[in-house]
C-alpha atoms as a printed R data frame, in Angstrom:
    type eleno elety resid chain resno       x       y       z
1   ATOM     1    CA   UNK     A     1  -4.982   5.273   5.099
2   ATOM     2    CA   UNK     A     2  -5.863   2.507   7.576
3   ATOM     3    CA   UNK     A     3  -3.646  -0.213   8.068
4   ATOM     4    CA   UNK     A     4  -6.301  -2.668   6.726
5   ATOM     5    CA   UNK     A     5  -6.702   0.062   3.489
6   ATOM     6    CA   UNK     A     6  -3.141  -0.216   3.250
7   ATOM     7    CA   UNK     A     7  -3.235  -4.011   3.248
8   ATOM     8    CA   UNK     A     8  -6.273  -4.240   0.529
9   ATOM     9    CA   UNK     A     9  -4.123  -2.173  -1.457
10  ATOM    10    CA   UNK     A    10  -1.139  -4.891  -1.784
11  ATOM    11    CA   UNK     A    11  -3.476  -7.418  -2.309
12  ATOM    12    CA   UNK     A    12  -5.093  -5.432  -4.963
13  ATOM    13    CA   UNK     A    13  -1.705  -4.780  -6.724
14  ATOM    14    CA   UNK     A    14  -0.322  -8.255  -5.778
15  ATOM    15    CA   UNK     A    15  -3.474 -10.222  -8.039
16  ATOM    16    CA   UNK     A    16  -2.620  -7.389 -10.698
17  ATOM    17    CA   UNK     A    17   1.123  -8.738 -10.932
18  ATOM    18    CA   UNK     A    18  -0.084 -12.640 -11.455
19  ATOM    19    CA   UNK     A    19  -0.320 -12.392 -15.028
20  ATOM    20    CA   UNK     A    20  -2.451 -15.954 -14.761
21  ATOM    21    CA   UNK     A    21  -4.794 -14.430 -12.874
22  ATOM    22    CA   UNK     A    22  -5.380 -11.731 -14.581
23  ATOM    23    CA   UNK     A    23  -5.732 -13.955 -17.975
24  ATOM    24    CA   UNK     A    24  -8.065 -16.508 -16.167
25  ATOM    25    CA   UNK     A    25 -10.214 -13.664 -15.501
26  ATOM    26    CA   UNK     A    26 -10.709 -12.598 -19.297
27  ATOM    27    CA   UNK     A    27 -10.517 -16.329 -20.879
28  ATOM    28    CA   UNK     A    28 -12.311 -18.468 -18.547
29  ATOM    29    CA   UNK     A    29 -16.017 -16.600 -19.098
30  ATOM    30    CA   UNK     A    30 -15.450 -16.384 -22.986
31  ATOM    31    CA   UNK     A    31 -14.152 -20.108 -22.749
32  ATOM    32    CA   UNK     A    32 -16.975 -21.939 -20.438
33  ATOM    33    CA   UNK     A    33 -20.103 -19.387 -21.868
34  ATOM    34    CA   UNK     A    34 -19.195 -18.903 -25.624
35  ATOM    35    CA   UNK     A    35 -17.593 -22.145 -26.216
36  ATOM    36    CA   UNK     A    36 -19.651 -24.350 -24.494
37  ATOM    37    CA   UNK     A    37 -22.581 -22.771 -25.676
38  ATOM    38    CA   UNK     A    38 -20.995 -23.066 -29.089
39  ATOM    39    CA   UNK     A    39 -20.979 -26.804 -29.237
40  ATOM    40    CA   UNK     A    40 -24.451 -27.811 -28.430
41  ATOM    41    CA   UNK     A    41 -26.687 -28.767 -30.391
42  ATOM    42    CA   UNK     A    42 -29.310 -26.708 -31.459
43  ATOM    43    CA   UNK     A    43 -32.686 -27.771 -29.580
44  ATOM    44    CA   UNK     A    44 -34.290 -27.766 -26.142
45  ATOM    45    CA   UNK     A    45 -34.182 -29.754 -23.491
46  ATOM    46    CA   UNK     A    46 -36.831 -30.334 -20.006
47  ATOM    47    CA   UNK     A    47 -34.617 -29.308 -17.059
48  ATOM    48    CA   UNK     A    48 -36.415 -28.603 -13.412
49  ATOM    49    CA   UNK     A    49 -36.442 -24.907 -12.190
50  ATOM    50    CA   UNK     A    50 -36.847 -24.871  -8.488
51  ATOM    51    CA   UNK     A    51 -39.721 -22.251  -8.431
52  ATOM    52    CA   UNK     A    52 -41.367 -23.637 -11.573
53  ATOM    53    CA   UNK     A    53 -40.538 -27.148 -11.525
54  ATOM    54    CA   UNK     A    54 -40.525 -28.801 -15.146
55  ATOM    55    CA   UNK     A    55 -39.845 -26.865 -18.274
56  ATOM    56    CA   UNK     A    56 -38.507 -27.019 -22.037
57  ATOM    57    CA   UNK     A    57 -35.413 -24.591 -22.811
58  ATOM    58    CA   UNK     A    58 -32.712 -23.566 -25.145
59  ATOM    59    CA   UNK     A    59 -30.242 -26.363 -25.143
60  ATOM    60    CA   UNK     A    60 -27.834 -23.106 -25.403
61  ATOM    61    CA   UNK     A    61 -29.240 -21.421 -22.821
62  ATOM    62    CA   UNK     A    62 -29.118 -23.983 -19.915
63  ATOM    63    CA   UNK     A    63 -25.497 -24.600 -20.948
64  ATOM    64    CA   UNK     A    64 -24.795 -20.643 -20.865
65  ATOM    65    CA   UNK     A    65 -26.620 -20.129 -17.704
66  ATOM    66    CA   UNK     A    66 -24.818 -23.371 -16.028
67  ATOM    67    CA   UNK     A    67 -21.380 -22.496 -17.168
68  ATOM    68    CA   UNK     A    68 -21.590 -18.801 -15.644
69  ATOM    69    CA   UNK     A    69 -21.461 -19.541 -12.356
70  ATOM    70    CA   UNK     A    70 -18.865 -22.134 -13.219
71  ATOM    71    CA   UNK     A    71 -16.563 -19.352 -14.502
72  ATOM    72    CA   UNK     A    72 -16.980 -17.590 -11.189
73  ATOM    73    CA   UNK     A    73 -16.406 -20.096  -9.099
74  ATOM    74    CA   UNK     A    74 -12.908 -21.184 -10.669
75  ATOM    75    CA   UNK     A    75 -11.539 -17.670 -10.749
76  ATOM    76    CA   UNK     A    76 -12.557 -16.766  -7.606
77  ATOM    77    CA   UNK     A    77 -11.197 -20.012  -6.203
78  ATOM    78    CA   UNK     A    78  -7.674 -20.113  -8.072
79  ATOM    79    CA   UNK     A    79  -7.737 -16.205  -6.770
80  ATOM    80    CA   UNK     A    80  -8.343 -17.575  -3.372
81  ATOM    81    CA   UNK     A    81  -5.708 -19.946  -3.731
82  ATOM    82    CA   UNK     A    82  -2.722 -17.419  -5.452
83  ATOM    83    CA   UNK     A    83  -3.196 -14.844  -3.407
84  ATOM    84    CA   UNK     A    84  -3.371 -17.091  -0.066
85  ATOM    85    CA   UNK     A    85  -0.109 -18.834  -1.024
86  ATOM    86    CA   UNK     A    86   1.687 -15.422  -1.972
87  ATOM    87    CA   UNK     A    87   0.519 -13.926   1.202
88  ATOM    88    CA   UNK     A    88   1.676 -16.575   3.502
89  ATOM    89    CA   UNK     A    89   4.846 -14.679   4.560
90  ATOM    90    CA   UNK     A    90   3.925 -11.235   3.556
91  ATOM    91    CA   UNK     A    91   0.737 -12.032   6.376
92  ATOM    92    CA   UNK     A    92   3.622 -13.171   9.100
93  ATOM    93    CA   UNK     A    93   5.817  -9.709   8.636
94  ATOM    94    CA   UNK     A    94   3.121  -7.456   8.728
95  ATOM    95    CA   UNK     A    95   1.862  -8.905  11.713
96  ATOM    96    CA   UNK     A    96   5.484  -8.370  13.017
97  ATOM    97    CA   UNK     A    97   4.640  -5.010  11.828
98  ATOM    98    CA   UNK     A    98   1.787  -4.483  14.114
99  ATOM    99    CA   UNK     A    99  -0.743  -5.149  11.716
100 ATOM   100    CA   UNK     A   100  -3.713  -7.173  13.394
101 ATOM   101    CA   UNK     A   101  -4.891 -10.390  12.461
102 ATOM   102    CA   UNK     A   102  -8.513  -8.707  12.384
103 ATOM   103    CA   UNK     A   103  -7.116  -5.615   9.975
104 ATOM   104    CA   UNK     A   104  -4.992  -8.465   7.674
105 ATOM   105    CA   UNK     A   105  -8.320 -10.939   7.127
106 ATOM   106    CA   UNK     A   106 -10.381  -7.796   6.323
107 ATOM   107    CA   UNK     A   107  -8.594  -6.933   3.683
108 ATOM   108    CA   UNK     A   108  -8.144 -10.246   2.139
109 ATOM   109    CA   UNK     A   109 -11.589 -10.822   2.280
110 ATOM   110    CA   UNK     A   110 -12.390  -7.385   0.825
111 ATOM   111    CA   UNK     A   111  -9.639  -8.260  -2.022
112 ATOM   112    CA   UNK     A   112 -11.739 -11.787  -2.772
113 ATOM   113    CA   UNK     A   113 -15.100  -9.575  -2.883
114 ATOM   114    CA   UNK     A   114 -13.714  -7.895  -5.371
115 ATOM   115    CA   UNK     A   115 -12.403 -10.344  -7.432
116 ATOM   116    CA   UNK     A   116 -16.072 -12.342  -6.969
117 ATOM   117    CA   UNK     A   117 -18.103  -9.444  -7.893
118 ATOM   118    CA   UNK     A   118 -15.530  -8.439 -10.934
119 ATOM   119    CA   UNK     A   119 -15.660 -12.314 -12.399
120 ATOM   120    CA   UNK     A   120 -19.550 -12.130 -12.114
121 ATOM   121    CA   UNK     A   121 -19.780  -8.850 -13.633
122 ATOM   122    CA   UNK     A   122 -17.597 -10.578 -16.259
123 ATOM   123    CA   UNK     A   123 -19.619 -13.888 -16.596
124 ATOM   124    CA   UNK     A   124 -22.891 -12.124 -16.869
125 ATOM   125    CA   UNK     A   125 -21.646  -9.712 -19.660
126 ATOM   126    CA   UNK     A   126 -20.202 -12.812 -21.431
127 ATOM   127    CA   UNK     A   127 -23.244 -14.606 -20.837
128 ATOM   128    CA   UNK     A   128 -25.856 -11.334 -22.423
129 ATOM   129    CA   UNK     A   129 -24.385 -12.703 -25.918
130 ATOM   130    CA   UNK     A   130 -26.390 -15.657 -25.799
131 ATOM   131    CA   UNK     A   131 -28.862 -15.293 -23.339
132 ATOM   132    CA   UNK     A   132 -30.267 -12.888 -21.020
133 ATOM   133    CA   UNK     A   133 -31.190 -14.178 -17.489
134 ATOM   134    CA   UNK     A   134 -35.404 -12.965 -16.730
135 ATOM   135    CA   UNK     A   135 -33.984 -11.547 -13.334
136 ATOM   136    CA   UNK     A   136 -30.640 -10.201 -14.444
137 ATOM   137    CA   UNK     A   137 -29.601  -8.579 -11.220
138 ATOM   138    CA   UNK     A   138 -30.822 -11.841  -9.000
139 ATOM   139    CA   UNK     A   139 -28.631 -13.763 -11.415
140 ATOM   140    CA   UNK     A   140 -25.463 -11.895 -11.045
141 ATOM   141    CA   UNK     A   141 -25.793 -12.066  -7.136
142 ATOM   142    CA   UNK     A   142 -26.112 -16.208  -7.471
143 ATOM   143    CA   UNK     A   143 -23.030 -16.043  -9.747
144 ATOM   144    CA   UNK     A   144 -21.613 -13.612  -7.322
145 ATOM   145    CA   UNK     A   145 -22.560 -15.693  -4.635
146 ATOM   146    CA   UNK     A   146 -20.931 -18.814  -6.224
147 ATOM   147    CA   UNK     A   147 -17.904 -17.035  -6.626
148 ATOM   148    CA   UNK     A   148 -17.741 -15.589  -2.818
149 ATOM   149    CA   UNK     A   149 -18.301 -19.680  -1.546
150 ATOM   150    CA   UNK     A   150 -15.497 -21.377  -3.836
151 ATOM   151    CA   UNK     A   151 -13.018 -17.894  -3.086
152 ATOM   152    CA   UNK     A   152 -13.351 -19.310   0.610
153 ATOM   153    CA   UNK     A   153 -12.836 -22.544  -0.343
154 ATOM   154    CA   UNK     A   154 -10.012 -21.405  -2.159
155 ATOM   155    CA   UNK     A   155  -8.530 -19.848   0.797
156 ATOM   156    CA   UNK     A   156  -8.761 -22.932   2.811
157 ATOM   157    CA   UNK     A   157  -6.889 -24.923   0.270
158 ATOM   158    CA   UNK     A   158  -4.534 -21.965  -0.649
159 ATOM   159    CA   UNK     A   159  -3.491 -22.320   3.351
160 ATOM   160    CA   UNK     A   160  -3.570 -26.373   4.195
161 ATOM   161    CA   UNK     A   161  -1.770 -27.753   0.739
162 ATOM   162    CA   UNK     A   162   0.609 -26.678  -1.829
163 ATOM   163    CA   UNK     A   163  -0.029 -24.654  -5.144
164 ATOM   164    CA   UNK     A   164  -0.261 -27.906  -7.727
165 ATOM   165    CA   UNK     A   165  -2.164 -29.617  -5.536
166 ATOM   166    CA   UNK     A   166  -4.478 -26.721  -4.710
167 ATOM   167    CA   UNK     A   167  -5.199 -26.004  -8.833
168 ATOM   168    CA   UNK     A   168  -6.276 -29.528  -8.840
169 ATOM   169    CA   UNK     A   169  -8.257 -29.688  -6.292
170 ATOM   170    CA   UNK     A   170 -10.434 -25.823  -7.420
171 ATOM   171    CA   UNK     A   171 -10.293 -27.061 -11.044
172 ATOM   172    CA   UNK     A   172 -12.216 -30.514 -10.097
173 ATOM   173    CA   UNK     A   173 -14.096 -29.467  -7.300
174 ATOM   174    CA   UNK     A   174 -16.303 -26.387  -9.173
175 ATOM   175    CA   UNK     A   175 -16.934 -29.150 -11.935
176 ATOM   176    CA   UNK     A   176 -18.087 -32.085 -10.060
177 ATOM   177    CA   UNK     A   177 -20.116 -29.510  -8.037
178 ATOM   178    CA   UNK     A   178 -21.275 -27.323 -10.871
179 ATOM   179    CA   UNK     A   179 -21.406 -29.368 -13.638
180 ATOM   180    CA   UNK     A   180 -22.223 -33.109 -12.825
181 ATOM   181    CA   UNK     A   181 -24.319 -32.241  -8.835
182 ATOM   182    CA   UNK     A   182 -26.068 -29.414  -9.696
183 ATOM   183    CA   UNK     A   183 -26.959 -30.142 -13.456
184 ATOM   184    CA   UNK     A   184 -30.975 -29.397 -13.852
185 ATOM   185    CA   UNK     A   185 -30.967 -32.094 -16.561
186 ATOM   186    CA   UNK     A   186 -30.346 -34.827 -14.105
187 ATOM   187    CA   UNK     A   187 -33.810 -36.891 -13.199
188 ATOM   188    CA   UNK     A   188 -32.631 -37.103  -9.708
189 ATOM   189    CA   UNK     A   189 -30.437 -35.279  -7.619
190 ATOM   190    CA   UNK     A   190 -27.884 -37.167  -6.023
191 ATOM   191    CA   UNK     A   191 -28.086 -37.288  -2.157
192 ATOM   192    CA   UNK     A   192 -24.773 -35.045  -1.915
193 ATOM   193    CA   UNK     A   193 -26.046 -32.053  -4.014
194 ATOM   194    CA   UNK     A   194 -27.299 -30.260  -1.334
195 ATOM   195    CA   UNK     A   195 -24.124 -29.830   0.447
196 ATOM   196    CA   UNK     A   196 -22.201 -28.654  -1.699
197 ATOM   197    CA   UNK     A   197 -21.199 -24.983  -2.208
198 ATOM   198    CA   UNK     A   198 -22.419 -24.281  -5.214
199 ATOM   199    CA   UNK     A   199 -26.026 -25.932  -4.535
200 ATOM   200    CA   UNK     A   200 -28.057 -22.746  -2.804
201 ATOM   201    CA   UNK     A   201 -26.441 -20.145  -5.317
202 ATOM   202    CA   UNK     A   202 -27.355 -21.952  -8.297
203 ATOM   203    CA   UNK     A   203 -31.005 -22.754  -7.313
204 ATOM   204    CA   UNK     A   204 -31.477 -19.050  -7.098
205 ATOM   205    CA   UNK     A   205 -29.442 -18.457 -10.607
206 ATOM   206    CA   UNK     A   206 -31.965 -20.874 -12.209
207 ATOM   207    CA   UNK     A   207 -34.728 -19.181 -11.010
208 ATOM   208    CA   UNK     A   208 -33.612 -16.054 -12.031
209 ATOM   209    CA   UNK     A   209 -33.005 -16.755 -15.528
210 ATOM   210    CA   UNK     A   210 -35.839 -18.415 -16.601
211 ATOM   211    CA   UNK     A   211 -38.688 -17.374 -14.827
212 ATOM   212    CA   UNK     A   212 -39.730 -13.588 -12.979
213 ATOM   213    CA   UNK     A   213 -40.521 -15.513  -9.983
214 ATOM   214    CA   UNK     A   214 -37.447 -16.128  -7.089
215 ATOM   215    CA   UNK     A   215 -37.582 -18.194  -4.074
216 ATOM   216    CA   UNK     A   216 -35.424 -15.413  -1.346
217 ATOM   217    CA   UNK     A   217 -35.514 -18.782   0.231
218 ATOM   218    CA   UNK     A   218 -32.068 -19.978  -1.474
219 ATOM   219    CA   UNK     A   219 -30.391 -16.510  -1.568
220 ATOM   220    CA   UNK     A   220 -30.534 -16.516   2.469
221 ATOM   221    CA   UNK     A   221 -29.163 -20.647   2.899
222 ATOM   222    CA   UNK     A   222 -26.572 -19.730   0.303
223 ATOM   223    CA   UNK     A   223 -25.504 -16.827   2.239
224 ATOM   224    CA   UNK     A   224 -25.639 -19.059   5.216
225 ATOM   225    CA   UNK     A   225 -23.597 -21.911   3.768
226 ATOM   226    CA   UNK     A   226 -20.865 -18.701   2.530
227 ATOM   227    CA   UNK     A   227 -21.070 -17.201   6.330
228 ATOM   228    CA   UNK     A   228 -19.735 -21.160   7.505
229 ATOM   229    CA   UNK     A   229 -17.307 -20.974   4.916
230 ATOM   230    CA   UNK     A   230 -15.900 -17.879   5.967
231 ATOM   231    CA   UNK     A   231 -15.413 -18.797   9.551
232 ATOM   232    CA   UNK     A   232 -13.467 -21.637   8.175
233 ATOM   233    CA   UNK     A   233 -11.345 -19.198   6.431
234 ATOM   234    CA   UNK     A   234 -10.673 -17.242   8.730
235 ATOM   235    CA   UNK     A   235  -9.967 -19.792  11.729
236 ATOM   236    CA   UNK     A   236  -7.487 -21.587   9.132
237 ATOM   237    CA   UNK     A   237  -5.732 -18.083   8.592
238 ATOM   238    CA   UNK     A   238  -5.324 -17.654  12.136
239 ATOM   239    CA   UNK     A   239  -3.612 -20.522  12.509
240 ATOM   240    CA   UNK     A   240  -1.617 -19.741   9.824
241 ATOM   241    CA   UNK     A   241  -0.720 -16.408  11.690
242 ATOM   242    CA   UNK     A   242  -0.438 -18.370  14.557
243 ATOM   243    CA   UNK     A   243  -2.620 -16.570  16.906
């Protein structure tokens, strides 16, 4: 096995030995999707589809479809965060060890992947008991996508400020983003919803569940806005390896 195989492998098993992780997971998708969706009222609501502009919904549905990208984006952040604070001096020994820089941020990134696509495949499953997105597949790569953005930002707070602060900071940030920003019940967009993470990713998640129609459009400036994000990442954990 490679040395970067080798090092996605202890990540792999290191996220499997945070019991919090592991629970957030499980809970948070049942928690944001079922329960949410649980306690609003029964009728529907005009929200603004960026493909189809203006239409009436499900009151539950806009809430499920909001809240599963919300789900993503907090595990894959905390995730981010965990595993970037645990590997701070595991990262500095293996280097010791003759283990690149390169080979080390591959397989962290490969471990967040994982843990995005896994919490989306979660999210959307959770999400199929109240609702079915139109575009099922376009919808999990939004939520996927979501989850990819806030596991980077993750990593740049798991690397710049301590654990507490870090929780605080991935537990606020997806809901301001997600929740207040981003909401398709708003009359007008506030001026900073554009950019922020979450903005791209969910205009594609919208489209996807509630009409056939996508615009690729959104899919290829989220990926854009996750590509930045990355570079972050990874010139933050360099100087955290101090190369």
């Amino acid at each position: 096995m490679t040395k970067a195989g080798t090092t996605f492998e202890m990540g792999l098993r290191e996220y499997a030995r945070m019991p919090v992780l592991l629970v957030l997971l499980l809970f948070l998708p049942a928690y944001f999707v079922l329960v949410f969706t649980a306690v609003m009222p029964d009728q529907s609501v005009l929200i603004e589809v960026p493909v189809q502009g203006r239409m009436r919904v499900a009151m539950t549905s806009m809430t499920a479809v909001l809240m599963t990208p919300m789900a993503s984006a907090l595990i894959s952040g905390v995730a981010g965060l965990f595993l970037m604070q645990s590997a701070k001096a595991v990262d500095g020994r293996l280097t010791i060890a003759g283990v690149s820089p390169s080979a080390i941020l591959v397989a962290r990134s490969s471990v967040l992947a994982v843990v995005a696509v896994t919490a989306g495949i979660v999210s959307l499953v959770v999400l199929s008991l109240t609702y079915v997105p139109e575009r099922a597949g376009w919808f999990l790569a939004a939520t996927v996508l979501t989850g990819l953005q806030y596991g980077a930002v993750g990593v740049v707070v798991g690397l710049v400020v301590n654990r507490l602060a870090g929780v605080y900071v991935l537990m606020f940030g997806p809901l301001l983003d997600i929740f207040i920003a981003q909401s398709p019940l708003a009359t007008e967009t506030p001026a900073i919803a554009p950019y922020l993470p979450s903005h791209y990713p969910l205009q594609l998640a919208f489209d996807a569940a509630f009409t056939v129609r996508i615009d690729l459009t959104n899919g290829w400036l989220g990926a854009g806005y996750l590509l930045g994000l990355w570079l972050i990442a990874t010139y933050t954990l360099y100087r955290q390896l101090h190369i």
